[in-house]
N, C-alpha and C positions, 0 to 999 in steps of 0.2 A: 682315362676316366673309367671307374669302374661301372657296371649294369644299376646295381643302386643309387648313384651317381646321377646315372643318365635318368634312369627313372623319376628319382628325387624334378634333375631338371623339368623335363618331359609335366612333371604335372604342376610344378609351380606356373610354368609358360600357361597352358591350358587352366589355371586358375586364372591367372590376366586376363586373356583373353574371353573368358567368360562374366568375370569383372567388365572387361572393357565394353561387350558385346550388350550385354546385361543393360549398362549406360546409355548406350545408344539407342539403339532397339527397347530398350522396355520402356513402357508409361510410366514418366517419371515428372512431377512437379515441385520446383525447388521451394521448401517446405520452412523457410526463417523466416521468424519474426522479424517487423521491421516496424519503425517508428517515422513518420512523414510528419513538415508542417510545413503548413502554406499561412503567407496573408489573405485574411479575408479579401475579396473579389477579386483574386488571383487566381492562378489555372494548375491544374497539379495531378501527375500521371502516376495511377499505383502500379507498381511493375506486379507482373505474376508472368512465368516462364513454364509451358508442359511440355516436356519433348514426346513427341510419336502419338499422341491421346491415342488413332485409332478410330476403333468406334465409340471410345469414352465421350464422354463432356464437360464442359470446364463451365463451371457456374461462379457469379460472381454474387456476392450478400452482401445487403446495409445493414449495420447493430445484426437484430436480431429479426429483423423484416424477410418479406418473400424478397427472393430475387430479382438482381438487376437486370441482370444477364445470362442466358444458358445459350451457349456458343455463340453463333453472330446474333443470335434472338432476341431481341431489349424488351422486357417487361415492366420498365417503366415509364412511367409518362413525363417523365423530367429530363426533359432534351440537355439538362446541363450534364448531364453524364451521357460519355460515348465509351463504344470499345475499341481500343487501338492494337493495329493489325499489323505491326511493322513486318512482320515474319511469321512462318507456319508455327513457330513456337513460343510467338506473342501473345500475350493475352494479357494487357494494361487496360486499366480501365482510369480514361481523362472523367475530371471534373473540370467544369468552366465556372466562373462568378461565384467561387469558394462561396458559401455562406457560414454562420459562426455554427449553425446546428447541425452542419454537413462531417462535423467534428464526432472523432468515434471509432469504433472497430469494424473494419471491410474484412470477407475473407473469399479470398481463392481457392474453390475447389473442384477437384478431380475427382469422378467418383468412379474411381477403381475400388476392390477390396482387398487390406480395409482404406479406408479412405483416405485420401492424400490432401490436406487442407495449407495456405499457407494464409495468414493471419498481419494484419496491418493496422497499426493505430495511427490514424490521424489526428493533428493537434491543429486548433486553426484560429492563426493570431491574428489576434484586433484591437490595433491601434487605440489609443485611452481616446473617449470622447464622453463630453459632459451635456448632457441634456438638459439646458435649458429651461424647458417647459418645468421639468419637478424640480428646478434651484431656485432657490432663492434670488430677487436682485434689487428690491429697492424695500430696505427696515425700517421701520420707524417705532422708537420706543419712548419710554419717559426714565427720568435721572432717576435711579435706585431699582431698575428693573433688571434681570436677567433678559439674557438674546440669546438665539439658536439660530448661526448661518448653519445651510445645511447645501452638498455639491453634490449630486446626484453623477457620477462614475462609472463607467462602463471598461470595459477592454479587457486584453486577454497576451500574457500574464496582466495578472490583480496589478491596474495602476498605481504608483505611488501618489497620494495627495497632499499636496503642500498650501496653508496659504500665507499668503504676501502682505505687509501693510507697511507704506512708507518705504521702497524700497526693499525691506529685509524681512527674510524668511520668520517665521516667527510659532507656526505650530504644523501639527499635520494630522489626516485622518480627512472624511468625508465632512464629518461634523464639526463645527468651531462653534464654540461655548463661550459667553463674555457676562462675567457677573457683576451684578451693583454697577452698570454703565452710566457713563457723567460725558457730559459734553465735550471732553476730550478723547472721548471712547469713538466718537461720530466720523466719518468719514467712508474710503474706501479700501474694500478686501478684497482680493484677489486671490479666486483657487486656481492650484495650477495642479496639471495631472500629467503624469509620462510612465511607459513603459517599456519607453525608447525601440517597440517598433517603428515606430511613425513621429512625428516631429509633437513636443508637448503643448497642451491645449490648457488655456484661460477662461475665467469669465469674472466679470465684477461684480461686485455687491457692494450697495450704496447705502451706509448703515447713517438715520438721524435721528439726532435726538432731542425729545421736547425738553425743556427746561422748566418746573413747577414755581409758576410764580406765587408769591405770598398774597394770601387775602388778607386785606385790612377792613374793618368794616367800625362805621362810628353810625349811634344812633341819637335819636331826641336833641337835643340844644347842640350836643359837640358836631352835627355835621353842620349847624348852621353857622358857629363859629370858625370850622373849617372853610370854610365857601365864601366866608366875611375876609379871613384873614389870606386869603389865598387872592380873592381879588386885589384886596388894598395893596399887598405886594407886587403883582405883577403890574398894577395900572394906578399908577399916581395921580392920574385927572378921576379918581373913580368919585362917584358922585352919590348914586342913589341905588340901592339894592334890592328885589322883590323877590320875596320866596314866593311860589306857588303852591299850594294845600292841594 
């Protein structure tokens, strides 16, 4: 092997090892993005990793808020978030009893120069649920009127909304629309919502409807003829009849 050779060698090796040392030894926080999601009231650890900090400090952020966390130090007052210490180069930070607004960007940092941040979005699924209170559940209209069921929806992905009548599916959306309704319009609808986190959710709606009956109205001699002729028909012993003024 010739001197250049060995030189060549000689400093490749010593690049390694200076790589390698470098990794070990220096303040180093593994800096990927990463995408997390939980169900709601579920439990969910953000990873974040520093090797060596030193005398640095690893801070933890909500959105764009003060800080959770700066080393073991909790600045928040929301016990559902802890910091987990499995290792001197842990630094996870648990949430407990997920919430839907707990949803967002966390980020891990080390504040070496220049700064070493690593960045986490959390996505936080919530099963379809219909509330009740702002749905609709018992209509009542008259024959040639418009109706508006309305299913108030929630969850996270955007639930699908289907509703049901008589067995089979028949439209879909929050809102069902029924025009110029007639007494065969009257009966029961069922919303139904899924977005297949969580098992799909129903509720009914009891749609009736009046029927406008006809007025007939007779005045002067023809109601007394009516009143005449309606008795004699229904009662054969009728005998004597007295109007009252």
């Amino acid at each position: 092997m010739t001197d250049v050779q060995l030189v060549t060698t000689f400093c490749f090796l010593v690049g390694i090892c200076v790589i390698c040392l470098g990794r070990v030894y220096g303040q180093e926080l593994n800096g990927d993005t990463e995408s997390l999601s939980v169900i709601e009231e579920g439990e969910i650890t953000l990873p974040c990793t520093a090797h060596n900090i030193t005398d640095r400090k690893v801070f933890w952020f909500q959105k764009e808020g003060f800080p959770l966390f700066v080393l073991n130090e909790s600045y928040t007052t929301d016990d559902r978030f802890e910091l987990v210490r499995s290792s001197n180069d842990d630094w996870g930070l648990r949430i407990h009893d997920v919430r839907e607004d707990d949803a967002g960007i966390y980020r891990c940092l080390l504040n070496t120069n220049p700064v070493q941040l690593k960045t986490l979005y959390l996505d936080v699924l919530v099963p379809a649920n219909i509330n009740k209170t702002l749905s609709s559940t018992t209509v009542s209209a008259s024959e040639g009127e418009d109706v508006d069921l309305y299913c108030d929806v929630r969850g996270n992905p955007k639930p699908l909304v289907s509703w049901i009548r008589k067995g089979e599916y028949f439209a879909v959306g929050k809102n069902l629309s029924l025009h110029d309704v007639t007494c065969d319009t009257a009966g029961t609808y069922t919303c139904a919502a899924s977005n297949h986190v969580g098992e799909a959710v129903y509720h009914n709606f009891q749609l009736s409807i009046c029927t406008n009956a006809a007025n007939v109205s007779f005045g002067g001699k023809g109601a007394i003829y009516l009143i005449l002729f309606t008795c004699l028909l229904f009662n054969s012993h009728f005998t004597s009849l007295k109007f009252l003024s």
